[in-house]
C-alpha positions, 0 to 999 in steps of 0.5 A: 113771690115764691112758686107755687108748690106742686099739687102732688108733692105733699108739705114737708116739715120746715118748709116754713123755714127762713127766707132763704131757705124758701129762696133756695128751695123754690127758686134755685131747686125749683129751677133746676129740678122742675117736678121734684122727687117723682113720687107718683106715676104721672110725676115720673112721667113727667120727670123723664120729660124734663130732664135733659139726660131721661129725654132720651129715654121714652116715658114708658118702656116694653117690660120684656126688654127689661129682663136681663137675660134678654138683652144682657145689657151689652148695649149698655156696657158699649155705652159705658166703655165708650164713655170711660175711654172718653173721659180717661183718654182726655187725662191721658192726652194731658200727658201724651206727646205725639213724636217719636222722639217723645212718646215713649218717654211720656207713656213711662211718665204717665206711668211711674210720675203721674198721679195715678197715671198707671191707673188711668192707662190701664183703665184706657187699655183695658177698656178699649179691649172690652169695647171691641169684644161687647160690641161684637157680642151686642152684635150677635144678641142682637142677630139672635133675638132677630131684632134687626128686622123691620123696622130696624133695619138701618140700626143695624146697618148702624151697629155695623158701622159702629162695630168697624169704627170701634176697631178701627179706634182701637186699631188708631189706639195700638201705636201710640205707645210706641213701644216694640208691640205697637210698633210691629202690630201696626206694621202687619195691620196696615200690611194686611190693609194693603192686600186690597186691591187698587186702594189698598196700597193708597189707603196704606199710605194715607193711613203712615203719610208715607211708605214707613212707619214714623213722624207722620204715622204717628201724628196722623194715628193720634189725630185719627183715635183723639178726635176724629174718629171718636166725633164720627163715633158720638155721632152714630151713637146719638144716631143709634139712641134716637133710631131706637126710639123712632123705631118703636124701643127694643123688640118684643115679641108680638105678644108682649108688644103692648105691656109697658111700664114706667122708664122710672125707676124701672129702666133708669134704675137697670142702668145705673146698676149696669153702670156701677157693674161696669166701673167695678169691673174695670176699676178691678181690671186696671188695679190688677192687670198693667197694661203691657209696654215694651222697649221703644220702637224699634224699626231695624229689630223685628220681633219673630213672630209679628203680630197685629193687634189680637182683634185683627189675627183672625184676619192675619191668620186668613192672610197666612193661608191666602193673601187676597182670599184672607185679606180682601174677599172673606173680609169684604164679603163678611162687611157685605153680608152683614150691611145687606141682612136685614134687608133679604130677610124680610120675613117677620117671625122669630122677632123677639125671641132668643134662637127662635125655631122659625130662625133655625137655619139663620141662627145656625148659619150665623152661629158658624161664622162667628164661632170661625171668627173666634176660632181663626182669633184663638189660633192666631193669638195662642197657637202661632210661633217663630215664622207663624208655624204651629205652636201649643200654647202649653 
């Protein structure tokens, strides 16, 4: 007996068609897409119900949260990175073999015998630094807007904690070319790491498994970014996701807390667009720029001057002017600040709104930080030479 068909879908012409037809229709479709196309209200919200993937969504959504200028998507395109690392650095690991003595001949594979193997590092390459930049714009958006008050103050705590799991993959990410500019990048960042006092000389050894930079490093590096660290990452996002949804969705002024419309097609709609946003623009990315590789790695040939990854040279640039004070307390106590936030501001005003005139001296304070944060950036990428002396770039 087929089933029956749902009152709200009208009768389509053929519906009468053959037996299999009828089979293929109203059992196997049936059985996979339970509502249909939701051409009505109620059907849409049912259609978010039963879907594995629109569960996550709610079946209604704050209409201020879906302007784009509020939130900008950034929470999306993190999402979507994340996912295209995903799924670019398993092809990669395909090729990838994690020796000295093999690495830098399987990346010079990928790149000029593998099909499309160039465009798929470039894609990984390209990818993980607009990672680290969106997440930390997501992070400031999100500061601005005072969405990290009650009561969201554990996804924020959450969002730190993804922030620093992002470089930290990124950072896991820079050796395994190894090539001249992973090689040397790695050997100032796990330096700086080891200005921490009592752990941070532990911490460095752990990270190499041992006092240099070889076998053991780069095996212990490609566990770390390939499986560990991004199990830790699909956690926390899954964690992200659902905070978001006990804690009431986005914030919203009060005003428009209580204005809501249907997730579909409304939201699900915004995200698919954002999605093929975000394919195009890396997809344009990888064909256009090569991610850079140098000569092998190269332990007696130090480059003049080196440079950690371009996230970390704000924090090397610190380092210049200051060992402890640059590498242990302004780090630490940036860390500090940001998990401790939501939880000194307590008061309720200015949720909601971009750079709302309640929050002036907040905005203003957070405002400084993160543009020293990108002045210390600039600085140390573009303006430091041979023995890190002031250089224009021009």
């Amino acid at each position: 007996m087929s089933a029956p068909r749902h009152p709200e879908e009208p009768r389509r012409p053929g519906d009468e068609g053959s037996a299999i037809g009828r089979l293929w229709k109203n059992r196997v479709v049936r059985s996979i897409f339970r509502v249909g196309w939701p051409r009505t209200r109620q059907a849409r919200l049912r259609a978010m119900l039963s879907s594995l993937v629109l569960h996550v969504h709610p079946t209604r959504v704050r209409a201020h949260v879906l302007r784009p200028g509020y939130t900008l998507g950034l929470g999306l395109v993190s999402f979507y990175l994340f996912l295209i690392l995903t799924v670019t650095g398993l092809a990669l690991m395909l090729y990838y073999v994690p020796h000295p003595a093999a690495a830098y001949r399987s990346m010079k594979d990928i790149e000029y015998a593998v099909t499309f193997g160039m465009f798929l590092r470039n894609a990984h390459r390209w990818a993980a630094h607009a990672m680290v930049a969106v997440v930390f714009l997501h992070m400031c958006r999100v500061f601005f807007t005072g969405s990290y008050k009650s009561p969201r103050e554990l996804n924020w705590v959450v969002g730190v904690l993804l922030l620093l799991l992002t470089l930290a993959l990124s950072f896991t990410g820079y050796l395994l070319p190894w090539d001249q500019l992973a090689f040397w990048a790695i050997t100032v960042g796990t330096a700086i790491a080891a200005y921490f006092p009592v752990l941070g000389p532990q911490v460095r050894y752990l990270l190499l498994g041992g006092h240099e930079i070889g076998q053991a490093a780069l095996l212990r590096f490609y566990v770390l970014h390939c499986l560990i660290l991004p199990l830790v990452m699909a956690f926390l996002v899954a964690l992200h996701f659902w905070r978001v949804r006990k804690d009431g969705g986005l914030s919203a002024p009060a005003d428009r807390l209580h204005r809501r419309v249907p997730a579909w097609p409304h939201l699900v709609f915004r995200e698919l667009l954002v999605l093929v946003l975000v394919l195009v623009v890396i997809h344009a990315a990888a064909l256009l720029f090569d991610a850079p590789l140098e000569e092998i790695a190269d332990a007696t040939r130090t480059p003049n001057p080196a440079k950690a990854p371009w996230y970390f040279l704000g924090l090397q640039e610190l380092v210049h002017y200051g060992a402890i004070f640059g590498g242990v307390v302004v780090p630490t106590a940036l860390v500090l600040a940001l998990l401790v936030l939501p939880y000194l501001d307590t008061h309720p005003r200015g949720v909601g709104v971009w750079f709302a005139p309640e929050r002036r001296v907040a905005n203003g304070v957070f405002a400084v930080v993160a543009l020293a944060v990108v002045a210390v950036t600039i600085v140390g990428t573009f303006f430091r030479g041979p023995n890190w002396a002031w250089v224009w770039p021009w």
